[in-house]
N, C-alpha and C positions, 0 to 999 in steps of 0.2 A: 507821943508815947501810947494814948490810948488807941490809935490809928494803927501801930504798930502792933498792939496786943490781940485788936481785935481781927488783923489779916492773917498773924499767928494761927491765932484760934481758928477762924478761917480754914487753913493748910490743914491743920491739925484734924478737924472735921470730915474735910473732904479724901483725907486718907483715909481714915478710918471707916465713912460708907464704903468706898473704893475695895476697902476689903472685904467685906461684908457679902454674903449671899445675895445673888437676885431677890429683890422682895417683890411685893404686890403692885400691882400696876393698874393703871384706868382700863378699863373694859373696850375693847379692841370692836371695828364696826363688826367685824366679823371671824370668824375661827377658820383660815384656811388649812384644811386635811389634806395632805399630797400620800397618794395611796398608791405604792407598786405593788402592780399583777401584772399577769400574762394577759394581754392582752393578745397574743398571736405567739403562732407557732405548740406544738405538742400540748407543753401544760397552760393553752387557753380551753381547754376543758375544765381544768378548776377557776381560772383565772378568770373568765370571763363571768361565770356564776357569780364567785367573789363580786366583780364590781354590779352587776344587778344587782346584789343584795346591797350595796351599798348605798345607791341609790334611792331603791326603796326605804333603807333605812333612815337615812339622814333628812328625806322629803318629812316621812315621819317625824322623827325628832325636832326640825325646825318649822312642823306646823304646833308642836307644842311649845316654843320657845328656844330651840335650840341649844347650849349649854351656856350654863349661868346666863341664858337671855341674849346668849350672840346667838348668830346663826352660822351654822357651819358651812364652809364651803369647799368642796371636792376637788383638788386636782389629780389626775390621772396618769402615771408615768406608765409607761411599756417594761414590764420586764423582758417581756423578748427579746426587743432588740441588743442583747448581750450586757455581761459585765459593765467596761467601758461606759457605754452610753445610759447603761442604768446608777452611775454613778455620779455621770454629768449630771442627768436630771434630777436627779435627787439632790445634788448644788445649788441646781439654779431654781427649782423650788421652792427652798428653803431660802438662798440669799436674796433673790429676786421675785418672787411672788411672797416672799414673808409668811409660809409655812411656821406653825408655830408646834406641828404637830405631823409626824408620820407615820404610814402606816406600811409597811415592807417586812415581811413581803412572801414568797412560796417558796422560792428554791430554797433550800441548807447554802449553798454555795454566795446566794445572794447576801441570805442575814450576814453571814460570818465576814460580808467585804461589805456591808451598811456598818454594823455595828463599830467601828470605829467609826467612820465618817462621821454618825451621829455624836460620839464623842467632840470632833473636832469643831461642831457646830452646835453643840450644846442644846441641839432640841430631841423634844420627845419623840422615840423613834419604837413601836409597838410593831412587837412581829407576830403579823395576823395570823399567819396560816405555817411559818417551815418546823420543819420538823426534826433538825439535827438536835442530839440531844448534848453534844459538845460545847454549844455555847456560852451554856453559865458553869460548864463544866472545867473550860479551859482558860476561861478569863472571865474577870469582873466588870462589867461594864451599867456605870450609871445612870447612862442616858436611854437603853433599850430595858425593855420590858418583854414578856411572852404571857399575852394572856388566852394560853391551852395546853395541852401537854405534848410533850413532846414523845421523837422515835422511842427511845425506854420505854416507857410507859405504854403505849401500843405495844412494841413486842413483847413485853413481861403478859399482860392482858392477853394476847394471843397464844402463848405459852399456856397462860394457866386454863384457857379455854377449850385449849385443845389436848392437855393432860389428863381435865378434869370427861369431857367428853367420850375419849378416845380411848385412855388408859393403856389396852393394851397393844400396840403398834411398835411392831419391830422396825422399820425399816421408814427413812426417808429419803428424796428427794426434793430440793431449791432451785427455782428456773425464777433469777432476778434478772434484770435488768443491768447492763455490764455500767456502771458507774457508781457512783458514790452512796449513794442512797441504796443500795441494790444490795452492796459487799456490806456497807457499814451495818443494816437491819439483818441480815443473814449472822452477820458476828455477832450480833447481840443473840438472836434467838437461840445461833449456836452455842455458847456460853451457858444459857441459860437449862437446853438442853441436856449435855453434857454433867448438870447440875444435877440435875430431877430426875434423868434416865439415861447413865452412861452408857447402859448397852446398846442403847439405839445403832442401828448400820449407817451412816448416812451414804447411800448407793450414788449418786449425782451430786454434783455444786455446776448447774450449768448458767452461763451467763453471758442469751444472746446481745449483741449489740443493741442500742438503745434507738430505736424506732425502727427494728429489723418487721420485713413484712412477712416471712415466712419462719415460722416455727417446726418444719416437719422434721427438721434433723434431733431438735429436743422431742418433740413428740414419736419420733421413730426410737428414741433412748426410752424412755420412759414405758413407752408400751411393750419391751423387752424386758428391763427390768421389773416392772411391776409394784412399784415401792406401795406401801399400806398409804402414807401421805408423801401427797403434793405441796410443797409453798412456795408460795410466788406472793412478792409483796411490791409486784409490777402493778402500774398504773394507768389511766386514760386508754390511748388508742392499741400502746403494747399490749396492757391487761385483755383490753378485748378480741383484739385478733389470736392472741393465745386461746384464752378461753374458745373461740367461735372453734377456729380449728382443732383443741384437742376433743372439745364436744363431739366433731364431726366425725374424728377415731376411734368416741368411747371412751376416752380417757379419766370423764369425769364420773364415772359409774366402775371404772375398773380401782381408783384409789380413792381418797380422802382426799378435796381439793382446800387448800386455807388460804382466805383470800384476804389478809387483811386491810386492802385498799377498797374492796368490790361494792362498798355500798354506793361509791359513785359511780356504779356500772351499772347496777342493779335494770335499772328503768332502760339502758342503752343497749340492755341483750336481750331484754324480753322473755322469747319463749326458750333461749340458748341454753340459761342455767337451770339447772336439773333441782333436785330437790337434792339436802345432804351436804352441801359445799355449805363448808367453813367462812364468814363474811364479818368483816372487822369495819367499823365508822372512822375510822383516826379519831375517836375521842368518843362521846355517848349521842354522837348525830346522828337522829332518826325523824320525819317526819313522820313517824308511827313510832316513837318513843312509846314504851306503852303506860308511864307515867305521866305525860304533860303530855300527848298525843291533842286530847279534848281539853283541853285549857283553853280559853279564849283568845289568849296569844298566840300560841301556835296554831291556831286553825285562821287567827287571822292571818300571821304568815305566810302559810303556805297556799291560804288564797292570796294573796297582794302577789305573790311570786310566780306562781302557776297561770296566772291573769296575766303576768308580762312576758311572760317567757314559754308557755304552752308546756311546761316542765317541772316535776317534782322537785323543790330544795335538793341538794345534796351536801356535804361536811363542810365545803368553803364558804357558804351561803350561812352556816350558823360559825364557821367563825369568825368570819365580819358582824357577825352579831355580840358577837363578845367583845371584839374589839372594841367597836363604836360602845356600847351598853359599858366596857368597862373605864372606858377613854373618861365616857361622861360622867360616871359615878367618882373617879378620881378627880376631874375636876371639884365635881361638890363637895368631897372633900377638904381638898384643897383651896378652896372657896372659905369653907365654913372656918378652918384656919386663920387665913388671912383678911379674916375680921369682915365677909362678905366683899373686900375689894378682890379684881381679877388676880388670880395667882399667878404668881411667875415660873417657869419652864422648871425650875429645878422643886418649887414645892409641886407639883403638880408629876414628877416623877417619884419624890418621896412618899406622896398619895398613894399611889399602887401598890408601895409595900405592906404587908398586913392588909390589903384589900381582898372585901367578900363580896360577890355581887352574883345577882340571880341571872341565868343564860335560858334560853328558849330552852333547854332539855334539862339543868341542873342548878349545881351552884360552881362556881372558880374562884376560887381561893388565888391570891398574889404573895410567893412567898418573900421573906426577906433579901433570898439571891437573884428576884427578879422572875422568878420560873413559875408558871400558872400551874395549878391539882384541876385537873381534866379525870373525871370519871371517864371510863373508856367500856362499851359496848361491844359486842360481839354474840353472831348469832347462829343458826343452821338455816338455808333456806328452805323455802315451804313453797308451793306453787296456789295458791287458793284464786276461787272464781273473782274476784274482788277487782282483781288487779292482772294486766296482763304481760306480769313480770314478776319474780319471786318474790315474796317477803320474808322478813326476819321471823324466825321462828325457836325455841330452846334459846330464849337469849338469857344473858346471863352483864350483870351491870358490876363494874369492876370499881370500887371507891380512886379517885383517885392516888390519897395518899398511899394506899397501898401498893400500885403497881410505880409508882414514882419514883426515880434513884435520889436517894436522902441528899439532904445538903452537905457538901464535902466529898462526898465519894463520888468513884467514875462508873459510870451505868456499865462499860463489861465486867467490872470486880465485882460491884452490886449484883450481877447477874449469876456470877459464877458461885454465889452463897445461896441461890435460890434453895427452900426447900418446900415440902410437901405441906408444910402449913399455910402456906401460900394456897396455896393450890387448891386447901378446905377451909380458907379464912369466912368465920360467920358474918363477915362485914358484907359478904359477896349476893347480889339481890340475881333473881331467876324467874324469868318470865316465858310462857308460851303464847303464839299468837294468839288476836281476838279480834272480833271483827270492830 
């Protein structure tokens, strides 16, 4: 009878953890990170920076102990090589290399087909670098995080920069990029537009193909029209071959050009960009921040970086720094929880929410839907002897929370209540170059 009580109890026991949350667990030899980028093809201009900084960073981190005293270790997926295969590996890193943690990824197109997967595999799935802002917008998901802000947040920041600057500009034209990222940030701006200054014209919505090498048919439009402002919220090699050839028309001296991809261009055009163009970070990334520029962290940065790469940081480079930096503060959180033993994948997502933690340029805030408050930058360039490529100049520092779609609402309705207190919010910091 007592045999029979005590197997009872037993069953009874073994249900009851069975139901029970992941708890804490013995400390792993090691922390494997499986990190999709672009490794090849168009967007390994971001994606390849990404994974330099990554490297550098984690060398770093696991010569100070790595997190909670493991040491982290990188595996590497290809976004390039398509959908498909960037789905396989992200399987077989996590089922087969025991990935306890990822990091995915750039495209908008990628996170929105990770973010289930990582559902169905219950691990920590941190999207470093995309920028749809539909994510937490259209679904709830537990297992992904975003530690930076998203498209909203850039195009509001860009709006206000360029209302605040510009004011009076009748007339626009949009030369995006024909896909998803191109149409979706053009409706945002336009919404918000529309909001702030209905009588704007907008004369053009042109949308070459996406790695078209000849722009002269959009620049033969534009230099007939004449619009006051230019946007293009084109990127990498498109941005720049736009740029190089409307330069070579005049184009960037005849309107207002806003570029707010172009700080990753900056150092890749050199003497192309004129002084006067419009220049957005995707978030407040500058290695001439002119707040933490001289901090001893960022200068060690952008030497460790510049040493490996013969190249300036650019936006993907700090937000693998956020990443990694907020990955690890979540754990210690979630450490400091689970009584100093190793945390389990679901306390160590619950960590993130309500996370604050300090970024090479600011602070990131984690809110309770998952969505990072990325302060966002935005500047005019300046041509100075210093550098032989434009710098940020009339910039202007956007708080996060403020240019951010609230929790609950959708960033085009959010957009479409914009009004002019926005636009003169005292929260908003303004800076001119310095040497």
């Amino acid at each position: 009878m007592v045999r029979m009580k005590l197997a009872v109890a037993g069953a009874v026991l073994a249900g009851v953890l069975a139901s029970l949350p992941a708890l804490a667990q013995d400390k792993p030899k090691e922390l494997v990170v499986g990190i999709a980028t672009f490794l090849s093809g168009p967007a390994s201009v971001f994606g390849v920076p990404g994974k330099n900084a990554a490297d550098l960073l984690i060398e770093e981190l696991n010569a100070k102990g790595g997190i909670l005293g493991v040491p982290v270790k990188p595996v590497y997926v290809d976004e390039g090589a398509g959908t498909n295969q960037l789905l396989s590996e992200y399987r077989r890193v996590v089922q087969e290399q025991g990935a306890q943690v990822m990091l995915g990824a750039i495209s908008s197109g990628s996170c929105n087909a990770l973010a289930p997967v990582a559902e169905d595999l219950k691990v920590v799935n941190v999207m470093w670098d995309c920028g749809t802002q539909t994510i937490f917008e259209d679904g709830k998901w537990k297992y992904s995080v975003r530690t930076q802000g998203h498209a909203g947040a850039e195009m509001m920041a860009t709006l206000l920069y360029l209302m605040k600057t510009k004011p009076d500009f009748k007339s626009i034209a949009v030369v995006n990029q024909d896909y998803a990222w191109g149409r979706e940030s053009w409706a945002l701006f336009q919404a918000g537009l529309k909001a702030l200054k209905p009588d704007v014209k907008v004369v053009a919505e042109l949308f070459p193909k996406f790695g078209a090498p000849d722009f002269s048919t959009e620049i033969t439009r534009l230099s007939a029209l004449r619009p006051d402002v230019v946007l293009s919220t084109s990127w990498g090699g498109d941005l720049d071959t736009f740029v190089q050839q409307a330069a070579a028309r005049g184009l960037l001296k005849q309107s207002t050009f806003v570029l707010p991809l172009a700080e990753s261009s900056l150092e890749r055009l050199g003497n192309v960009l004129p002084e006067g163009v419009i220049v957005g970070a995707r978030g407040d990334h500058y290695w001439l921040h002119p707040k933490t520029k001289n901090t001893p962290e960022m200068q060690a940065f952008v030497k460790k970086y510049k040493d490996k790469t013969g190249v300036y940081p650019i936006y993907p480079t700090f937000h693998m720094q956020q990443a990694l930096t907020g990955l690890a503060k979540a754990y210690e959180k979630a450490g400091a929880s689970a009584g100093g033993k190793w945390p389990s994948k679901e306390q160590v997502i619950a960590a993130f929410e309500g996370l604050e933690f300090k970024s090479l340029t600011g602070t990131i805030t984690i809110r309770g839907d998952h969505q990072g408050l990325e302060d966002q930058m935005l500047g005019t360039t300046k041509r100075v002897p210093e550098y032989p490529f434009a710098v940020y100049d009339k910039m202007a520092l956007y708080p996060g929370k403020l240019v951010t779609t609230p929790v609950g609402e959708k960033s085009l309705d959010w957009f479409a209540k914009a009004t002019q207190a926005l636009v003169n919010d005292k929260s908003i910091e303004t800076f001119d170059y310095a040497k």
